[in-house]
N, C-alpha and C positions, 0 to 999 in steps of 0.2 A: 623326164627324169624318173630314175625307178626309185620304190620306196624302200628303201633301205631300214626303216625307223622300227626298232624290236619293243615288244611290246611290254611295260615292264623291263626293261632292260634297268640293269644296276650301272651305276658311276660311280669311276673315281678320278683323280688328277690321269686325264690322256687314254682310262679304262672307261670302254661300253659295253656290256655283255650280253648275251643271254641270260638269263635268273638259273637257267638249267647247268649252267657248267661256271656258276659262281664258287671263285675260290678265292672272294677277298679276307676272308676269317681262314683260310686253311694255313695249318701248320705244318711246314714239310722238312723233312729229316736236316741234318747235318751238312750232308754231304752234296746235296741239290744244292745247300746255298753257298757252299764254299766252292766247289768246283771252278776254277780257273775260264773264262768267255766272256764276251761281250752279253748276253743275253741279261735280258734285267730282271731281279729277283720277283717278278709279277711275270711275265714271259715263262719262267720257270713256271712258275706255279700252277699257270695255267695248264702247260703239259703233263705236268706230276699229275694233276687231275682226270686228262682226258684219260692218262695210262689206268691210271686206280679205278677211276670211275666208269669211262664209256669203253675201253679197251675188252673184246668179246671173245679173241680169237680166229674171228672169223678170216681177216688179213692180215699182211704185214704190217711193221711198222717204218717206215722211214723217215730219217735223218739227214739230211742235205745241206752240209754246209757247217758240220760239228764244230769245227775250230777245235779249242781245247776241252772241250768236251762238257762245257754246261749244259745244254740242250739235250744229248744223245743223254748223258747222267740222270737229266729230271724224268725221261721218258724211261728208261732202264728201271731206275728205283721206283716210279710207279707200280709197275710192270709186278717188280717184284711184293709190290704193298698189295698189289690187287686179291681179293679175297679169295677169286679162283682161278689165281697160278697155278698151282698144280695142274687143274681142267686145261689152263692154258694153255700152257706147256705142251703138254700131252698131244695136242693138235699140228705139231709143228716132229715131221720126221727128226733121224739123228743125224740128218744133212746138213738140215736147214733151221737157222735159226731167226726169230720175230723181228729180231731190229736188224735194218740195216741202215747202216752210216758210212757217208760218203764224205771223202777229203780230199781236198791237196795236196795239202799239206804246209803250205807256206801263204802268206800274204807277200805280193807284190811288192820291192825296193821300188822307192818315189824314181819318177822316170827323169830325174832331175842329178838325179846320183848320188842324192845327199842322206847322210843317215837319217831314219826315221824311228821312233822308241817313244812306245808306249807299256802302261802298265795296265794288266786285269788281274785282279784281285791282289795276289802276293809276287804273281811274277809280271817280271821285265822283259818283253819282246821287242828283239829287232829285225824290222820288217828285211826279208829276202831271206830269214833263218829258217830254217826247219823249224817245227813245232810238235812233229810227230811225236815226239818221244813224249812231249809234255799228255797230248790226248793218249796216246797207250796206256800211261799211269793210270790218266782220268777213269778209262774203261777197264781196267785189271779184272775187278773182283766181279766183272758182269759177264766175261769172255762166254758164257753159256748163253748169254742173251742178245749177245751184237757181234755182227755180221763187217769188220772194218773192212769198207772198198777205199781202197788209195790211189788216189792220179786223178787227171783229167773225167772232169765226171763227163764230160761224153764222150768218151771212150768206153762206156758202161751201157751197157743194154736193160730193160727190165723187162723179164720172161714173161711178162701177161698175166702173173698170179694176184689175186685181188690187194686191194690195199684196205690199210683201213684206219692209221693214223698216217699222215704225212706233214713233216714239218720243215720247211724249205727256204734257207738261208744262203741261197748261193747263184740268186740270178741274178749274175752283176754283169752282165752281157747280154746281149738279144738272143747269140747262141745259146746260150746255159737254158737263159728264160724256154726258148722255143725247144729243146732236148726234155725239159721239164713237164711241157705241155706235153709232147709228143707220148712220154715214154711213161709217166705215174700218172696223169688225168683218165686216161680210158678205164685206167684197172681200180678207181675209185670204189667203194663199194655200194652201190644205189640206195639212196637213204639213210644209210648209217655213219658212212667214211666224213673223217673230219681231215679238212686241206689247211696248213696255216702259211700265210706266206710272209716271211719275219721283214720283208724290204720294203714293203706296200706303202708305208706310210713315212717317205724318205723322201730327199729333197731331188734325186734325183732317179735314173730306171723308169725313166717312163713305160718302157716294154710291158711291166708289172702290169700295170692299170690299165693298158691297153686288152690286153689281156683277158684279164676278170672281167672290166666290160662285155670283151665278147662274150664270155662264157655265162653272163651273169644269171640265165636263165635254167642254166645247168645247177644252181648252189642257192641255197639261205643262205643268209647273212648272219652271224651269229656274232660276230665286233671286234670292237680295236683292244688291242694290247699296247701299248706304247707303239714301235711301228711294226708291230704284226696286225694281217686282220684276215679276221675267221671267218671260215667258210664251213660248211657240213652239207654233202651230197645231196641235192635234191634226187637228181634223175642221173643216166647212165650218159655219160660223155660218148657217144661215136668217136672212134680212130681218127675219122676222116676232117673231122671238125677239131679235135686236138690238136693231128698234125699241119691245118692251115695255119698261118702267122701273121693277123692281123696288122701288128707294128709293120712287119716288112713289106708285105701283099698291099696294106690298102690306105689309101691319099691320106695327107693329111688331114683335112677336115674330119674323114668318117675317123682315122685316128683320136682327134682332138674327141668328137661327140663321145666314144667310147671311155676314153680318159676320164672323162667329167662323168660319165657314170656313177662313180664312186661313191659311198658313202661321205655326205658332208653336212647335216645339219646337225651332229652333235659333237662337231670335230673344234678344238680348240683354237684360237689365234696360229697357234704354232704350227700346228699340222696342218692347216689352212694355207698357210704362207710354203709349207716344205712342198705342198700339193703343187700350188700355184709355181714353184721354183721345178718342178718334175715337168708341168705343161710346156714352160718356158725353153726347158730341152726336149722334149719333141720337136717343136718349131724348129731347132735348130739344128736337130738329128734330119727333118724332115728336107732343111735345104734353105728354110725362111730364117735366115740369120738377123736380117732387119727388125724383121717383125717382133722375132722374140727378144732383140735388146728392148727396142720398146715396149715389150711387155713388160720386161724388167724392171725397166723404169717403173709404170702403173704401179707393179706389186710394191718398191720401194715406197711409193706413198700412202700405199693402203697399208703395208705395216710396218708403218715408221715406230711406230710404238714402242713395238720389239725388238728394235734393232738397236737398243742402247747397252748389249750384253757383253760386247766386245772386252772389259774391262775385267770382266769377271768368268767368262766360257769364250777361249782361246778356237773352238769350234762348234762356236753359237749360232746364233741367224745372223749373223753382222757377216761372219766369217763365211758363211753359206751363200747370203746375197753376193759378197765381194768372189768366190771361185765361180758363181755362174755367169757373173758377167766377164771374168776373165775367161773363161774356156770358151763360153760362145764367141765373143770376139777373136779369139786363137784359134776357133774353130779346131778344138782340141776335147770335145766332149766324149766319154765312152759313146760306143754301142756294142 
């Protein structure tokens, strides 16, 4: 097992940090906390920081997976807070500008046909809608700072220019995952670049954790955000090792062993059980349908605990446990 455990590291409720890029006392503007997205007001903050604080110029920044634009916003308005914007700036031709963010533009209508309608913040979304219009707004007043790519993000290539924030919210597929590896990991920037990957700590994607396994010896660990979990450049990722795909390439087993790499002894009941519900679709991605209902079962008794939420979070771990055991049996799980 590798050691994951930061030394000094700060807590809070689902936060383990580094002490260096502690923003649990930070105050951050207006508009980082209003902005319309899924992202949680600590996820924010964490990026407002990297932008202010650790952001040098020396690469881009990337955005993957913006939705309505909280994430691209916190990093933009750092950007803009950082004390040597100007310097920054300046390093970046009148081509090309530091952020880029990548969309779809739409979330998927339930494959059931039936409406779906959810709320972030003040607005009302209905899944299979456009949302562009809403992120355009989000981003108006930064248009000198972001770079908006639209469509299929692997349809998108990255020219090889270094990176050097990357915040990645959009590998809900093993393709996405492995276009991700493939095309921003090599151009990390060796020892400085900070990688955040916002799905890591989800009940499902196992591709994710596969993944970072492999690579674990390329990154420090630097911790959980609710479900993001930070990484910052050790060493210089090879192409060749990027563009290999662990998930799809290698047996289950060395799958599973990677998987369980991850950090876990400072991980709570809950993230413990979403982890444990992520292995359970490997198995079952992998072809072991048996096996992983039975696992199911196990994790059901290990945490029974938590699973009395149903009455109060309509998409709690009651509601988590009950879609895994239906899609693996329907054998209806993403990859």
């Amino acid at each position: 097992m590798v050691n994951f455990a930061i030394e000094n590291a700060l807590e809070s409720h689902r936060i383990y940090i580094h002490p260096s890029i502690s923003f649990l006392n930070l105050d951050i503007p207006k508009n980082v906390l209003e902005t319309p997205g899924m992202v949680s007001i600590a996820e924010r903050k964490m990026l407002y920081l990297l932008a202010i604080q650790n952001y040098s110029g020396r690469g881009a920044v990337i955005d993957a997976g913006s939705f309505m634009g909280s994430s691209v916003v916190s990093l933009a308005q750092g950007l803009r807070d950082n004390p040597n914007l100007k310097q920054l700036m300046s390093s970046f031709d009148r081509q090309s500008k530091p952020i880029n963010s990548y969309e779809l533009g739409y979330l998927p209508k339930p494959t059931n046909g039936s409406e779906f309608v959810r709320k972030f913040g003040d607005v009302e979304y209905r899944f299979g809608d456009s949302f562009l219009g809403i992120l355009k707004e989000s981003i108006e007043s930064f248009e000198d700072m972001i770079e908006l790519n639209i469509g299929d993000f692997c349809d998108f290539d990255w020219p090889d220019t270094p990176i050097e924030l990357c915040f990645v919210d959009l590998c809900k597929t093993a393709k996405l995952n492995r276009h991700v590896s493939a095309h921003f990991l090599p151009n990390l920037i060796e020892g400085d670049a900070f990688f955040v990957n916002q799905d890591f700590f989800f009940d499902r994607l196992p591709w994710i954790k596969v993944t970072m396994g492999y690579l674990h010896e390329y990154f420090e660990w630097y911790g959980q955000v609710f479900t993001s979990s930070i990484y910052k450049s050790k060493k210089k990722i090879p192409k060749d090792v990027a563009e290999f795909d662990p998930f799809t390439e290698a047996s289950l087993d060395e799958c599973l062993r990677l998987h369980d790499l991850h950090p876990s002894v400072h991980l709570e009941d809950m993230d413990k059980f979403r982890m444990s519900l992520s292995r359970s679709y490997l198995m079952a991605i992998k072809g072991k349908t048996v096996s992983a209902l039975e696992y199911l079962e196990s994790i059901e008794e290990e945490f029974e605990h938590i699973l009395d939420d149903e009455a109060t979070n309509d998409r709690g771990n009651k509601f988590r446990l009950k879609r895994a055991f239906r899609q693996i049996q329907r054998r209806v799980v993403i990859r």
